[in-house]
Structures are given as C-alpha cells and as structure tokens.
C-alpha positions as CSV (number, residue, x, y, z in Angstrom):
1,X,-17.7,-40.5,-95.8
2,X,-18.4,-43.3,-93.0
3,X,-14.9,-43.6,-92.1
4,X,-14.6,-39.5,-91.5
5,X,-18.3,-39.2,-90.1
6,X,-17.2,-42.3,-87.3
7,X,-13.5,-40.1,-86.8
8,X,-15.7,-37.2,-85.8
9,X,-18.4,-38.6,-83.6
10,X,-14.7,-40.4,-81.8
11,X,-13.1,-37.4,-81.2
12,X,-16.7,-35.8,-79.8
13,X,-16.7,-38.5,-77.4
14,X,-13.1,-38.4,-76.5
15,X,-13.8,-34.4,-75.6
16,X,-16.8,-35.1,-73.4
17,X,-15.0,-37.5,-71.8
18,X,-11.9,-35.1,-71.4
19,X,-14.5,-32.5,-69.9
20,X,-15.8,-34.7,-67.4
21,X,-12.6,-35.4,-66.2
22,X,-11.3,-32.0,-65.8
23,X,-14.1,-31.0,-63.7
24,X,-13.9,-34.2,-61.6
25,X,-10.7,-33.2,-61.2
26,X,-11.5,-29.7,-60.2
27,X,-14.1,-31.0,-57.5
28,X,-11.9,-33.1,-56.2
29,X,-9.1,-30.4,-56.0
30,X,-11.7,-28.0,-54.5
31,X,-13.0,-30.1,-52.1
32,X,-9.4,-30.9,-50.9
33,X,-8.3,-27.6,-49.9
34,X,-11.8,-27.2,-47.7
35,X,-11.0,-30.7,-45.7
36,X,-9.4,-29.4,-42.0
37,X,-6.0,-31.0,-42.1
38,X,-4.0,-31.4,-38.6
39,X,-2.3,-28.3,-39.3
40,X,-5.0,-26.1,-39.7
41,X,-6.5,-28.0,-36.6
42,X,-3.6,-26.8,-34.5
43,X,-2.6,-22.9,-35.5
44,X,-6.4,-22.3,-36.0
45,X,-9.2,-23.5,-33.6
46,X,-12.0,-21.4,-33.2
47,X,-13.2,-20.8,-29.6
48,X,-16.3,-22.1,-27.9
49,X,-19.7,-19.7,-28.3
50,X,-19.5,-16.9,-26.3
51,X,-16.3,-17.3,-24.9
52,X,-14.4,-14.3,-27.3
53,X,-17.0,-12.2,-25.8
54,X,-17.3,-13.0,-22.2
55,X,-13.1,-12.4,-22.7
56,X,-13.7,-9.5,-24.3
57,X,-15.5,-7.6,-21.3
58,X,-13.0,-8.8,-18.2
59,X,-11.1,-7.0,-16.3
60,X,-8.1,-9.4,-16.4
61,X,-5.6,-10.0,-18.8
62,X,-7.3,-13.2,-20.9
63,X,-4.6,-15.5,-22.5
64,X,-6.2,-18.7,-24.7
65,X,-3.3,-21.7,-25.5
66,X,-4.0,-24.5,-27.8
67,X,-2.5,-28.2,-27.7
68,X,0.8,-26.7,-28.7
69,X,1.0,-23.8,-26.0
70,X,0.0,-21.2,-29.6
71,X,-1.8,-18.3,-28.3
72,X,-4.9,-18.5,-29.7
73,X,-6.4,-15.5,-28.3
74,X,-4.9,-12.8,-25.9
75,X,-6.6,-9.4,-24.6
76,X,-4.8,-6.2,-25.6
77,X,-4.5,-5.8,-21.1
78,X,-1.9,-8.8,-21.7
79,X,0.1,-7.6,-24.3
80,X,0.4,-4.4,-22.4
81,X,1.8,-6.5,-19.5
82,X,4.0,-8.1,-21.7
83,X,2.4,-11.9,-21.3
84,X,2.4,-12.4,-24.9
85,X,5.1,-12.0,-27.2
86,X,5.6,-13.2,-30.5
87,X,2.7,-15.3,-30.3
88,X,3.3,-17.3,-27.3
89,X,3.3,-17.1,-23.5
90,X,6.3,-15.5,-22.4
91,X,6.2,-16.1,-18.9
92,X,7.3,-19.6,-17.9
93,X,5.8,-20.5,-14.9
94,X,2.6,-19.7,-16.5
95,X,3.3,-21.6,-19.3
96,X,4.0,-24.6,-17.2
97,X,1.0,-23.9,-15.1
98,X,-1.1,-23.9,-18.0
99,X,1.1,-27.6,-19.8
100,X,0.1,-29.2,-16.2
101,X,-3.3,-28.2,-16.2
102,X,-4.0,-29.2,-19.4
103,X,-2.7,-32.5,-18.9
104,X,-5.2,-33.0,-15.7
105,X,-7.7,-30.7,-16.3
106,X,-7.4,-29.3,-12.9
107,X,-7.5,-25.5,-12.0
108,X,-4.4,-23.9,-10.5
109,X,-3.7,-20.3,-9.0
110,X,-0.4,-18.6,-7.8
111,X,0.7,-15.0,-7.4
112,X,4.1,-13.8,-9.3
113,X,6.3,-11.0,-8.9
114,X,7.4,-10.2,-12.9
115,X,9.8,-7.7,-14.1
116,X,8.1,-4.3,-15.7
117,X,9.0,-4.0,-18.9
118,X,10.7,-0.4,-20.4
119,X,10.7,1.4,-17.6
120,X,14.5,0.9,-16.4
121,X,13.8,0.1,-12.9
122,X,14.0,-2.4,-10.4
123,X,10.6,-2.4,-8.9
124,X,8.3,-5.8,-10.0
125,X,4.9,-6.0,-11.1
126,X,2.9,-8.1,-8.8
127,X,0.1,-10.3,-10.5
128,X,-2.5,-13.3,-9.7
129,X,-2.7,-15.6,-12.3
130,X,-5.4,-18.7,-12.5
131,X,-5.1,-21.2,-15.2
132,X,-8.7,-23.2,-16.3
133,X,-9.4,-25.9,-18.9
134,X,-11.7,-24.5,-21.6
135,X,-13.0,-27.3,-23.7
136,X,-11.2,-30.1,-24.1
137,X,-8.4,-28.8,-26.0
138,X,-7.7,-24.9,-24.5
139,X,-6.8,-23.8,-21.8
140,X,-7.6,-20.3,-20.6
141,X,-5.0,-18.1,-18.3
142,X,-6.7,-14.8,-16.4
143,X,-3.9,-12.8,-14.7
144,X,-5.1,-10.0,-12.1
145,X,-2.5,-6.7,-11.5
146,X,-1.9,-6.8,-7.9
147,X,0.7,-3.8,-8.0
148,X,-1.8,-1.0,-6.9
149,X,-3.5,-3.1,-4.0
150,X,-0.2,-4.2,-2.9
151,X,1.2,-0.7,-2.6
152,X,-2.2,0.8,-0.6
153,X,-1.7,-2.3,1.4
154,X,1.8,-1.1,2.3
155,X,0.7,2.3,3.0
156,X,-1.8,1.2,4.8
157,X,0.5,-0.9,7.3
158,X,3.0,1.8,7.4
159,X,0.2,4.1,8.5
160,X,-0.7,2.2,11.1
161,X,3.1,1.2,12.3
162,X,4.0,5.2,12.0
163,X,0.8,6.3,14.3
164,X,1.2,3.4,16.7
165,X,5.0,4.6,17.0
166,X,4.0,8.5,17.0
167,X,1.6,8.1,19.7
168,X,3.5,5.7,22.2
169,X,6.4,8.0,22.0
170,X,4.4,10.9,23.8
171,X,2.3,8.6,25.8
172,X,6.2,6.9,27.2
173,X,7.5,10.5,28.0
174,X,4.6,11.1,30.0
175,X,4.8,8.1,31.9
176,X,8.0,8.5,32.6
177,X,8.0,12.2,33.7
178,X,5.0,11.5,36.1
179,X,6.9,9.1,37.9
180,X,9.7,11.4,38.5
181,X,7.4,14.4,39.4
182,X,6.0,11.8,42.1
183,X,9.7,11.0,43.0
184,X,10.6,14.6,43.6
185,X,7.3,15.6,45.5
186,X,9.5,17.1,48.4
187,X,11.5,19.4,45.2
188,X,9.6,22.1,44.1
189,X,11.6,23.1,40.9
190,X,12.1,19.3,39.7
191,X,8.7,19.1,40.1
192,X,8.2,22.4,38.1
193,X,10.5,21.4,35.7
194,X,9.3,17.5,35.1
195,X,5.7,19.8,35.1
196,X,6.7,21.5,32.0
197,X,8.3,18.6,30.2
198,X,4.5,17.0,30.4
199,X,2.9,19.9,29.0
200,X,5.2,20.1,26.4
201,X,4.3,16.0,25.4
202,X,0.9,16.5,26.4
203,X,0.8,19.5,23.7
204,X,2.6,17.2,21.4
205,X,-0.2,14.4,22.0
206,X,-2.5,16.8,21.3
207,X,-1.5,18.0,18.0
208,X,-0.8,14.4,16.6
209,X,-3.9,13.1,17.5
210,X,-6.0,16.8,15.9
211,X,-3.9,16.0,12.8
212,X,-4.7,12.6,12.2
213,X,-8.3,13.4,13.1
214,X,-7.9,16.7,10.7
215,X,-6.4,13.8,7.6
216,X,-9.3,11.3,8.1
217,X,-11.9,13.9,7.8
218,X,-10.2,15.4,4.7
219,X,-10.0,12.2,3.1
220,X,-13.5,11.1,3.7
221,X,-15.6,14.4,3.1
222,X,-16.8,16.0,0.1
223,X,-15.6,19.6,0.6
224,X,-17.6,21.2,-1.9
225,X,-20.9,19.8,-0.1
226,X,-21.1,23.2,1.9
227,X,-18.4,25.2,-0.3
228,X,-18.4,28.9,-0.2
229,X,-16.5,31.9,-1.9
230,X,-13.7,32.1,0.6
231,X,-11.2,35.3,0.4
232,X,-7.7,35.0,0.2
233,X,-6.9,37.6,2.0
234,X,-8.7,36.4,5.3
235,X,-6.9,32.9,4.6
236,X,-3.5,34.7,4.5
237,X,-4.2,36.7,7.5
238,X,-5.2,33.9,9.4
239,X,-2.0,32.2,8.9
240,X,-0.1,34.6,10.0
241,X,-2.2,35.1,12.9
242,X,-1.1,31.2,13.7
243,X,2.4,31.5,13.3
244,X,3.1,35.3,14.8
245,X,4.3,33.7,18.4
246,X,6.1,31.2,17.1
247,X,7.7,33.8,14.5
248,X,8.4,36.4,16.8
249,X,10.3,33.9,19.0
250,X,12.6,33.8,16.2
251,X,12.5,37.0,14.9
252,X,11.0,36.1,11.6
253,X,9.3,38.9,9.7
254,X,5.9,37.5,7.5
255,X,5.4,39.7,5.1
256,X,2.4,38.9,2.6
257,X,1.6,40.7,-1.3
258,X,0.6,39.9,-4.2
259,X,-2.9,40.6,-6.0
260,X,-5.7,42.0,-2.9
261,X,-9.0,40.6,-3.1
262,X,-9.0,37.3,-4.4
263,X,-11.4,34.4,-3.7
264,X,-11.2,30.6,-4.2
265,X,-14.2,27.7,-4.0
266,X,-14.2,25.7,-1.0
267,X,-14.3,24.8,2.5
268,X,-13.4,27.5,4.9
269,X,-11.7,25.2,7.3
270,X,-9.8,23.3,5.4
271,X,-8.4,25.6,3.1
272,X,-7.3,27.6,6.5
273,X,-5.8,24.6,7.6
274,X,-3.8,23.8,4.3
275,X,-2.3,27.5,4.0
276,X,-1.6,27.3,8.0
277,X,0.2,24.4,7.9
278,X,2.6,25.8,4.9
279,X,3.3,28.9,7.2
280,X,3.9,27.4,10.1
281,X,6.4,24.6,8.4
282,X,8.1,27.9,6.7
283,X,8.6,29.3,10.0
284,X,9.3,25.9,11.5
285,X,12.2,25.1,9.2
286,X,13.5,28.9,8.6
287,X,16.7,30.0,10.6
288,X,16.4,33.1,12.9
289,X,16.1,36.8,11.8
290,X,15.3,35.6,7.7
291,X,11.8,36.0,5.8
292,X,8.9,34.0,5.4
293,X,7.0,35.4,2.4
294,X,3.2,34.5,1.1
295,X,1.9,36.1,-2.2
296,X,-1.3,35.2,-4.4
297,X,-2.1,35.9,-7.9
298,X,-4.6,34.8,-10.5
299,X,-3.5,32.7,-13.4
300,X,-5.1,31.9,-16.6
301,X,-5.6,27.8,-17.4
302,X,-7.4,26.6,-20.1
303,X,-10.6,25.2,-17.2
304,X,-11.0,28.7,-15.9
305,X,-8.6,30.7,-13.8
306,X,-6.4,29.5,-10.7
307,X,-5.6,31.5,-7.9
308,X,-2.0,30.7,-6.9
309,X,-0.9,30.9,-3.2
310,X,3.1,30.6,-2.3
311,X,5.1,30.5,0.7
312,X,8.5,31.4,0.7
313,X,11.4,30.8,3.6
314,X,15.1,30.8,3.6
315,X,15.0,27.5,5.7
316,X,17.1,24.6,5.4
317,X,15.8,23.5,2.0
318,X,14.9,20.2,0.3
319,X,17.2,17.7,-1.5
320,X,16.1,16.2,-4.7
321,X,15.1,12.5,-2.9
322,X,13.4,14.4,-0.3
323,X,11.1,16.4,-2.7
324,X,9.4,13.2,-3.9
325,X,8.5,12.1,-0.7
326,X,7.0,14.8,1.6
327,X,3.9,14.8,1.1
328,X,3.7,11.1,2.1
329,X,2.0,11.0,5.8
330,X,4.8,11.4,8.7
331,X,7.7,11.2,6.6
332,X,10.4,14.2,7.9
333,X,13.1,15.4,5.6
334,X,14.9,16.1,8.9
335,X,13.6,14.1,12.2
336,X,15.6,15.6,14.3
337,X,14.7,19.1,14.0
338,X,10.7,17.9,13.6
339,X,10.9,16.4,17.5
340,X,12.6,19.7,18.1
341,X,9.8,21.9,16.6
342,X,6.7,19.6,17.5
343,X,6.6,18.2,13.8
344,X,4.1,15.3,13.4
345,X,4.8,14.8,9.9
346,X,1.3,14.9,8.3
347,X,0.8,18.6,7.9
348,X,1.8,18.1,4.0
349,X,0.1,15.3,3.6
350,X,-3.4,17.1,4.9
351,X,-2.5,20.1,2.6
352,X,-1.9,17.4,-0.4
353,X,-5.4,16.0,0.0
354,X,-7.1,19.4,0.9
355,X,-5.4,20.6,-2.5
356,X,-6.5,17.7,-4.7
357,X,-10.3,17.5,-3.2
358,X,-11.1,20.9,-4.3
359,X,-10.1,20.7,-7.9
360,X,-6.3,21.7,-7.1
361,X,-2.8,20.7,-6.4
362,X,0.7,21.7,-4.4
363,X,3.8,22.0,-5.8
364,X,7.5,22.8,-4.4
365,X,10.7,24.6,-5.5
366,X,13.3,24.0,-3.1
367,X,17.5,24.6,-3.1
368,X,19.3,23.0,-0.2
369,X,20.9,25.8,2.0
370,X,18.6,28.4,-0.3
371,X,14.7,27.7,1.5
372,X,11.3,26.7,-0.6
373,X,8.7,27.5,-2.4
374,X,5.7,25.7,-2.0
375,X,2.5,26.9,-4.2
376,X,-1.1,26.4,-3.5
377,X,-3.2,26.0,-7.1
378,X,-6.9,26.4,-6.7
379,X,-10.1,27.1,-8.5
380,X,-11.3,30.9,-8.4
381,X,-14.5,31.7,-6.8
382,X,-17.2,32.2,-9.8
383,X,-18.2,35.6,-8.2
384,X,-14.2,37.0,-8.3
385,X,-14.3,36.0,-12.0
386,X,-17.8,37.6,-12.7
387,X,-16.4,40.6,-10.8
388,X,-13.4,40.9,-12.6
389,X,-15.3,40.6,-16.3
390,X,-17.8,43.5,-15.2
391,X,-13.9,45.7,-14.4
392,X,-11.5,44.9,-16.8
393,X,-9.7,48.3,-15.3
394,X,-9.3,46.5,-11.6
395,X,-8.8,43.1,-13.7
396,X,-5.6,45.3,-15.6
397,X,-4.1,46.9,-12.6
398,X,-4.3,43.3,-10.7
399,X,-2.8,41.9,-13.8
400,X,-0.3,43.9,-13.6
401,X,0.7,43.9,-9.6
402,X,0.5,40.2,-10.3
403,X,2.4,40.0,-13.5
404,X,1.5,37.9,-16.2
405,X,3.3,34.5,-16.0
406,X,2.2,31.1,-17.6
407,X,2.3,28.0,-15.1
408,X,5.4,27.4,-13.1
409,X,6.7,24.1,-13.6
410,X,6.9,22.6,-9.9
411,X,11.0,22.0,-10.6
412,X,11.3,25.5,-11.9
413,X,12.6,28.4,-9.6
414,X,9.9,30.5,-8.2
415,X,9.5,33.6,-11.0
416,X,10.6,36.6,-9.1
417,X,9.0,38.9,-11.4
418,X,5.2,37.5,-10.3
419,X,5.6,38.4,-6.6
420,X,7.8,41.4,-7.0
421,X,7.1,42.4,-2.9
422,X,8.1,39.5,-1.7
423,X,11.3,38.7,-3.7
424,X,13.9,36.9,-1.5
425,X,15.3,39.0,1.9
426,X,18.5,39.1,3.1
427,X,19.5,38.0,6.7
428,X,18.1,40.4,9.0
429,X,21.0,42.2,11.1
C-alpha cells in the first residue's frame, strides 16, 4: 500500500509539473509572436499622430515611403495619376528624389512632364512634386497637377500674342495708307482711293476692338443679374436686320420659320449679339445667290424645356479638325477669306461663352462643300412655359409646326423634319 500510495503522489507531481511547463511554454510562444521583429518594422510602420489625417484632407496627391522605398500610405488622387503601382513609386525621378532626401533630410522640389496613362495620346501630364522628411524614418512626397494652369497659361499668352498681332495689323495699314494719301496730295483719286482703304481698316479696328470689349464683358458679368423674358422672334428679326446689306450684296435670301412666339431667360444684349454673330458668319462664309436659313423650336430635357435656335448656310463648310477648334478666340478655319470679309475671329468664341453663362450651349453640324448648322440651346422663359400649360391647343399646334424630335447630337445631320420651312435651297438662278 506505501509503495502504490508513493507511485501515485509521483505521477501527481510529474503532472503538475508537466502543466506548468505547457503553459510556460504557451506564454512564452504568445509573447513571441507580439515582439515587433525587423520585418514587421519595415512593411508596417504606423504614421505619426495626425499625419493620416492632415493627408487625408489635401489637395495633392500624398505618397508616404518607408526605409525601403514601400509605400506606406498613398491618397486615392495618386493612384488616379498613376504614382503608385503595385505598391511602390512608379515614377523614378521621384523615387530618387525621395532616396536623396532621405539620406540628408533635406527638402527638394522639381516640376515633371509624365506620360497620361490610357488615354492613347501624346500629350503629358505636367506636375510639381516636393519631397519632405517625416520622422526620422518616412519620407512624405506631395505632387501638385499643373496641367490645367499650364494650359490657361497658354491661352492666356496666345490671347495676348493673337490681339497684339490683330491690332498692329490695322493700325500698320493705316500708317501706311496716310503716308501715301499725304504723298499724293496733288491726286485727287489716289487720295480718294488711299481714303477708302483707311476707312475700310479703320472699320476693321473698330470692330476688333468692340469684340474684344464685347468677350471681356461676357466673361466677367453675371447675365442673369438683370435677365428678362426675351422673345425669339425679336432676336431673329434683329439678326437679319444686321446682315440684310451685307446679304443683299450677295444676293442671299434669309428666310426664318420654325415655332412663332417663343421666349428664352436672359440678357437682351447678349443673346442679340450671340444669334447676330451666327447670321452674319452664315452670310460671311455662304457663296452668292444660296440660303441662309434660321428656325427655333422648343425641346423637351429632363431640367425643363430648351428653346433651340439654328442657322443654316450652304457656305464653304467645316472639316472635322476644324470643328474642334472654332470656338477658340481668333482662330479662322479659313484666314484668307476672314481678312476678306472683316473676320476678327472671336465672334464664336463670344457666342460660346454667351451660350454657356445663361444655362446653355452651341453646337455644329457641318459637311465640307455642303454649309453648317450651328444651334443655339437655351433655357425657356418661365412665362412661355406657364403660357403654354394654361393652352395645351397652341402647345399642340406649336408641337407640331416644330415636330417632335429628341436632342440632336452635335455630329448628327440637322433633322430636316424639325424645321420643315427651312429645309436646304438650291442655288438660286
């Protein structure tokens, strides 16, 4: 009985022990896997306080690096620039930046052309990027889009190289012609002549400098600060009005149709001048003895309904490279015949901004050899649309001198069906 009693009280020991070992052992194990090791250390530092969420509300495109050049955080503004990539910088000569400046601690700044990413073109993507030691082992990279400032820049010095050019040219001409008119004081038809040729550039000098005082104001008022129901009828009329002389030179015939009594939101003046300058291009750029044709019609959009203006001509027509660029201010899809006609190149450009300030927009349709199309979209007048809701009989007999037609794509044909009066003439004889 002592021997097995002693055997027992043994083994009881021997499992305590084995007990106390096990969870020694567990500790130990557990405490282990908690200890930072120097991997951890380098895929995983944590940022300093408040630095995730000053990053957070920048502007620029925030890139963090560790030791080993690991992104450790990256706004979703440099991903969408393409800076980060699998995890790391892509862009070498911000990586180096960012290796140098972490080795002396010293902040560097340089501006980058880099290539856009999926769009197929050539064009770069200008940036600013400044590199900064955070702590003593990041290194923070901000990175500022330059592309948009660069490009107003641009515009901006073209602008002022185009005027400087546009207005020297008239100024030169009438230099020039009042030194032969003082020349020829003993010739009375040179100095007739050289007379005319001055009031031709002085006209010329005259227009430029109303256009480019017409664009500034455009661009810096708020039209709908005095807006008014303004009647498209008057508008059309008043066009015409502008360009009769200059069409009856030509023999043009205007004819205008469409749906009578329609109003749009805006300022008087410069809606005027928007559907003027349309005409008178039409009838700048249109051969002799053709059409120039202007219609309106109400359209249904899902913000309320758009009264739609177009012009029409059988001019000279617009290539495809063209159409994307004349709106821009003084550009001429054909120089020549502009300096012929008095063209100053901003008349689409004024119409463009007068179109987009009151809620709008212009489109064209053009066909080399075939003429244009281009189409005025603007906001109805609240009163027309009351008027028309209180009679839905004028509403339906409008509707259907108009037509009903969704929105024309601006590389569509015009729809011949929606201005039925003013579907496209032949040659007069």
């Amino acid at each position: 009985m002592d021997v097995n009693a002693a055997v027992a009280a043994a083994a009881a020991i021997a499992g305590v022990l084995t007990g106390v070992i096990a969870m020694l052992a567990f500790r130990w194990s557990e405490r282990d896997l908690k200890r930072p090791t120097r991997t951890s250390l380098h895929t995983d530092p944590v940022l300093p306080p408040g630095v995730d969420t000053v990053l957070s509300v920048l502007r620029s495109s925030a890139v963090v690096l560790d030791e080993g050049d690991a992104v450790v955080k990256a706004s979703s503004a440099a991903y969408a620039l393409g800076l980060v990539r699998g995890g790391k910088l892509s862009v070498e000569p911000m990586l180096q930046m960012a290796r140098d400046t972490r080795r002396d601690g010293e902040i560097r700044q340089v501006e980058l052309d880099l290539p856009r990413r999926g769009t197929g073109r050539g064009d770069a993507l200008a940036v600013s990027a400044r590199v900064a030691p955070l702590g003593s082992r990041l290194v923070l990279l901000l990175v500022e889009d330059l592309t948009e400032a660069r490009r107003i820049e641009a515009v901006r010095r073209d602008f002022v190289a185009n005027v400087s050019h546009e207005l020297k040219t008239p100024v030169g001409a009438l230099s020039l012609l009042s030194e032969a008119v003082m020349d020829a004081s003993d010739d009375p038809e040179a100095v007739e002549r050289f007379a005319g040729r001055m009031q031709i550039e002085a006209t010329r000098l005259t227009s430029l400098v109303q256009e480019l005082i017409d664009l500034s104001r455009v661009q810096n008022d708020d039209p709908l600060e005095d807006a008014e129901p303004v009647g498209v009828d008057e508008l059309v009329a008043e066009a015409m009005d502008r360009c009769r002389h200059a069409a009856g030179t030509k023999q043009i015939t205007m004819a205008a149709g469409g749906t009578a009594d329609l109003s749009i939101w805006g300022n008087r003046g410069q809606l005027a001048a928007a559907l003027g300058n349309l005409v008178e291009n039409a009838v700048n750029y249109s051969p002799a003895r053709t059409r120039v044709g202007i219609a309106a019609r109400r359209v249904s959009a899902p913000g309320g309904d758009l009264i739609e203006i177009a012009v029409t001509d059988q001019g000279i027509g617009i290539s495809d490279k063209d159409k994307e660029r004349i709106f821009e201010r003084f550009y001429r899809v054909d120089p020549a015949r502009s300096r012929a006609t008095g063209g100053t190149g901003l008349g689409l450009a004024i119409v463009k901004h007068v179109a987009a300030s009151h809620g709008g927009e212009v489109t064209v349709w053009s066909s080399e050899g075939q003429g244009s199309t281009f189409t005025l979209r603007l906001p109805e007048a609240g009163a027309a649309r009351d008027r028309a809701q209180q009679h839905p009989d004028l509403d339906d007999e409008a509707g259907q001198t108009a037509g009903s037609h969704p929105r024309r794509s601006p590389d569509s044909p015009p729809d011949s069906t929606a201005y039925e009066t003013l579907s496209a003439p032949e040659v007069l004889p």
